[in-house]
N, C-alpha and C positions, 0 to 999 in steps of 0.2 A: 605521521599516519594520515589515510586519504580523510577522516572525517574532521580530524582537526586543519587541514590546508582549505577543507571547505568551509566550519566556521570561519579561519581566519579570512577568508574570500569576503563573509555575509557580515562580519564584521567590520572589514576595510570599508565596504559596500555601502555598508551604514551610516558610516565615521564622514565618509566623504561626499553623502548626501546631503547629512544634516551638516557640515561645515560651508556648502555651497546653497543649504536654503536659508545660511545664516547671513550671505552676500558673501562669500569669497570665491571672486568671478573664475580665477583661472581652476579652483574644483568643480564651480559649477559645468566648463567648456568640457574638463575630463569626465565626469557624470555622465552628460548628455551624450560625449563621444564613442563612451565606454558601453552603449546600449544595445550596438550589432553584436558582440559577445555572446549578452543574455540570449538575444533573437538566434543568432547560430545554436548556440546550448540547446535550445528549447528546441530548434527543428531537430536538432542530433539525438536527442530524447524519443522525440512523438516517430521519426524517421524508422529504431528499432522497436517499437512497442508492439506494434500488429502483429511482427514474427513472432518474435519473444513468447507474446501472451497466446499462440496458437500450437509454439514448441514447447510451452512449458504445461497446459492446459491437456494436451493429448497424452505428451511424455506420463503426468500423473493418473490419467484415467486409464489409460492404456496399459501401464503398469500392473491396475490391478486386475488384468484377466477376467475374464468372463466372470460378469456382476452376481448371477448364481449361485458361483464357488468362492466367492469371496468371505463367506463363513460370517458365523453370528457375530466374532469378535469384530474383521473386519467392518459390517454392518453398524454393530453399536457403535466403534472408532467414529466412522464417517459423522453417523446423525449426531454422536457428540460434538463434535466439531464443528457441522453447521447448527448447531441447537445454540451453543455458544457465542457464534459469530455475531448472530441476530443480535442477542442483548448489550455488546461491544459498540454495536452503530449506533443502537438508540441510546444509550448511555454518553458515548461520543455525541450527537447532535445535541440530546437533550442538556447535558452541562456545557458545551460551545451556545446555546440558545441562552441562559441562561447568563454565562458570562458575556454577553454581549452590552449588556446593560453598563458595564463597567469602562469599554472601550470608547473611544472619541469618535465623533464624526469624522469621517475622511472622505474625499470625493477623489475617484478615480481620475487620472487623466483621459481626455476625451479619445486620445489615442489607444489607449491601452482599454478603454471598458465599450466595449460594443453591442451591440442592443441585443439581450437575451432573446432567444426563442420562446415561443410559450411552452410552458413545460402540460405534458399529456398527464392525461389521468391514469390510473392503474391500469384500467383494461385497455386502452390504447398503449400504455408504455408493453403488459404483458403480450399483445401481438406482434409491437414491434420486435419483440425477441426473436422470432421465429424469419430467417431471412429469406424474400424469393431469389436472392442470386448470393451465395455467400461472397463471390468475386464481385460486385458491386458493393457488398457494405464491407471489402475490404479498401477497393479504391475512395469507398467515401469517407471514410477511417470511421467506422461506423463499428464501436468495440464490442460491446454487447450481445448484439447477436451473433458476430461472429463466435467470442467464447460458447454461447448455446450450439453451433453448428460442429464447431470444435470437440467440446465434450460429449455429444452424442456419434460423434463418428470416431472417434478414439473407444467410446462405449461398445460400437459395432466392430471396432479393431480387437478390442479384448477379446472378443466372440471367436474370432479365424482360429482355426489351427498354426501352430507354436511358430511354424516356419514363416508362414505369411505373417502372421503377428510381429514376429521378432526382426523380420527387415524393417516394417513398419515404423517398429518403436526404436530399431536402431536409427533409422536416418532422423527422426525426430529428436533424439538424443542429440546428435552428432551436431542436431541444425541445433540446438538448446544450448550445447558447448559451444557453439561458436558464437552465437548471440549473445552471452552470458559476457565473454571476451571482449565481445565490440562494448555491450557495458562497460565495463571495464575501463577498456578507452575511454569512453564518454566522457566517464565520471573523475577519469585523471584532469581534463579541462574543466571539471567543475568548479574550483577555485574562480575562474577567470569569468566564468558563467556566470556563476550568483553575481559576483562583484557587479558584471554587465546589467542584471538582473535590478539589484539590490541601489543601485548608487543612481540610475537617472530616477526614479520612481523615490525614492528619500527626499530628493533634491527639488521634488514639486510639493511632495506630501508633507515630511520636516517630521516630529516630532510625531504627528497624528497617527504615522504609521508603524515610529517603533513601537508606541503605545499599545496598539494595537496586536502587532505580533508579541509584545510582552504577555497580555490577555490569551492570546490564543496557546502560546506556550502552556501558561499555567492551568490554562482550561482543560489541554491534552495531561497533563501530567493527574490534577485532580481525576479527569474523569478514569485514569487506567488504574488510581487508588482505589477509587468506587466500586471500580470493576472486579480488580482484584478480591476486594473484600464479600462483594456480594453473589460476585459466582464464583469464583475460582477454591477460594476458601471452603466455604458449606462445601462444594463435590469432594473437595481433600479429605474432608473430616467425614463425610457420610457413605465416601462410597470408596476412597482410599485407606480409610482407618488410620489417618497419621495426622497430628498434630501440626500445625503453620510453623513453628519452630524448630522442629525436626524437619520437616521437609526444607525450610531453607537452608539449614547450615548442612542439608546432605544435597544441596543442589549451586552449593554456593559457585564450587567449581564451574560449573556450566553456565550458569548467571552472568560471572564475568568474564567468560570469553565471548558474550552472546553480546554483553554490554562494550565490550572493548571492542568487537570486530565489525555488531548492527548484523552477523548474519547466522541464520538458524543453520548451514550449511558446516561451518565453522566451527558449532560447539555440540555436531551431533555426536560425534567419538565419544567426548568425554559424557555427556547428558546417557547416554548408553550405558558408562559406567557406573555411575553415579546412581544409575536409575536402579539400574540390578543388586546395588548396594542395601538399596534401602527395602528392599525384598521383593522388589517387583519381579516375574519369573521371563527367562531370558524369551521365551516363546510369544508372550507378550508385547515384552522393551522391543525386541527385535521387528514386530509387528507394529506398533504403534506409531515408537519414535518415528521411524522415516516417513512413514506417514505424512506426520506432527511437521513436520521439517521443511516438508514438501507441497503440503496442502494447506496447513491450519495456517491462520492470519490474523487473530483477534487484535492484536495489538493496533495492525496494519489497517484492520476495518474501523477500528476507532478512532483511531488518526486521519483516515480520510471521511470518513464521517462530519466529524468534527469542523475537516477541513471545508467541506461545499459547505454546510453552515457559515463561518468564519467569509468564504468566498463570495456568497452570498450576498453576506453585509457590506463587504470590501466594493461590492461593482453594486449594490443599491439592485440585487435582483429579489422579487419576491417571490417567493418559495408558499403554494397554497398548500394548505391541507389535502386536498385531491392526491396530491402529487408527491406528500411526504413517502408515503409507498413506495411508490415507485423508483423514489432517490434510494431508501432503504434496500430494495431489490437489486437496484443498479449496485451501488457501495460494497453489495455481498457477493454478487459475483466478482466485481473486480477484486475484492479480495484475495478472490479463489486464485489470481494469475499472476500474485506475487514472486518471482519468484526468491530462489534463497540465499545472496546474494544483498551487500548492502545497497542501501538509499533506492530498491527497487520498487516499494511504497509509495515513494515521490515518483519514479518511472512510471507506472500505473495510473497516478491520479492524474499526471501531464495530459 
């Protein structure tokens, strides 16, 4: 399967760094060789992200027709979902902040960390949302606003009449299936990527940086416990009326094809069934889930969250308080352009 040939990649990756920063020359020669790889991967990545996140961003808002008629259910869905998100990032940064205390010093290579920009403060990060040339902050790979540009004009596409609508949101469709596909591709050379990735950057760093990525691991997994417990639980129980123990073993099904595949697209069939099982009414499930599938990302947001903290540290950039906002802000929209579809969380944050 495509996620374990990519561990096995981040582990070769590793294996072969730290036995070249232990002095064994001819791994270190393969390490350092093996670095155009990573550097193709990464362009192959950030090359489909702008589409992507512009066909999958319309595809969802445009879906839901005119914002008016999109009913109180639909209405409460949404603010759930970004009400949620929110406490995912800061949950994500705030235990990556925390565990950082535990990780080693490491100092970037001079090649690989290059002199941060100053990061804006809120009200300058919130005007840059807003773009004067959407076609200039798309050549500038300038993500952000473009998503703002995007979902208010998929907003105004919801509005047309059905026909102008539906060419619309077909060719966005069509562009979203094909993009989804070059994904796809991508991520079948991702084995060969991370290894490119993963083995020259071991090879200067040694030990300091699996250390490190061990820390971040466990930071991500603690903080989705957290998560789990503090929000996700209390709305089960208060607004669901069903107990954490019932709800897992009638969602077990869907769990692990979510768990085994990494994609919400994959185990929406069976989550559908699963769902109406446990009494939710099919006018809801049917409402909801695709939704859920399509738009929601908490996981996603807490993982990149976590991740610019963690990144932060890694390249020795300081992150003011001015500015925690605006990272916050940033983090949730990108959230929003996950799309469903494995390792496209790591797509996003590239």
């Amino acid at each position: 399967m495509l996620h374990v040939a990519i561990a096995a990649g981040l582990v070769l990756g590793l294996l072969t760094g730290l036995l070249a920063a232990a002095g064994v020359d001819i791994l270190m020669t393969v390490a350092m060789a093996s670095a155009p790889l990573g550097t193709a991967f990464m362009n192959a990545i950030r090359m489909v992200v702008i589409p992507l996140v512009m066909a999958v961003i319309f595809t969802g808002v445009a879906k839901l027709g005119d914002p008016r008629k999109l009913g109180r259910l639909g209405l409460t869905t949404l603010l759930f979902f970004w009400a949620t998100v929110l406490p995912a990032i800061v949950i994500g940064m705030g235990v990556m902040w925390l565990g950082l205390s535990f990780a080693p010093e490491v100092t970037m290579p001079a090649a690989a960390a290059r002199e941060a920009p100053e990061l804006p403060g809120l009200v300058d990060f919130l005007v840059s949302l807003i773009p004067s040339n959407p076609f200039a902050a798309a050549t500038d790979g300038s993500l952000l606003p473009l998503i703002v540009f995007t979902a208010l004009f998929a907003a105004a596409a919801g509005t047309l009449e059905d026909a102008s609508r539906d060419r619309l949101l077909g060719f966005a469709e069509a562009a979203s299936d094909a993009l989804i596909k070059l994904v796809w591709w991508i991520l079948w050379t991702a084995p060969l990527g991370i290894f490119g990735l993963a083995a020259p950057v071991t090879a200067q760093l040694g030990w300091g940086l699996i250390q490190s990525l061990a820390v971040f691991v466990v930071c991500v997994i603690l903080a989705l416990g957290i998560y789990i417990g503090l929000v996700y639980m209390p709305f089960l129980k208060a607004v669901g009326g069903i107990g954490p123990l019932r709800f897992l073993g009638g969602t077990f099904g869907a769990a692990s094809i979510a768990f085994s595949t990494t994609s919400t697209a994959a185990a929406l069939p069976v989550t559908l069934e699963e769902t109406k099982k446990l009494g939710v009414s099919e006018n809801v499930a049917d409402l909801v889930l695709p939704l859920g599938a399509s738009m929601y990302r908490a996981g996603s947001a807490l993982f990149q969250g976590a991740a610019i903290i963690f990144l932060a540290f890694l390249f020795d950039v300081q992150i003011e308080a001015a500015a925690i906002g605006g990272a916050i802000l940033a983090t949730f929209l990108v959230s929003l352009t996950v799309a469903p579809v494995p390792s496209s969380g790591v797509v996003t944050l590239a």
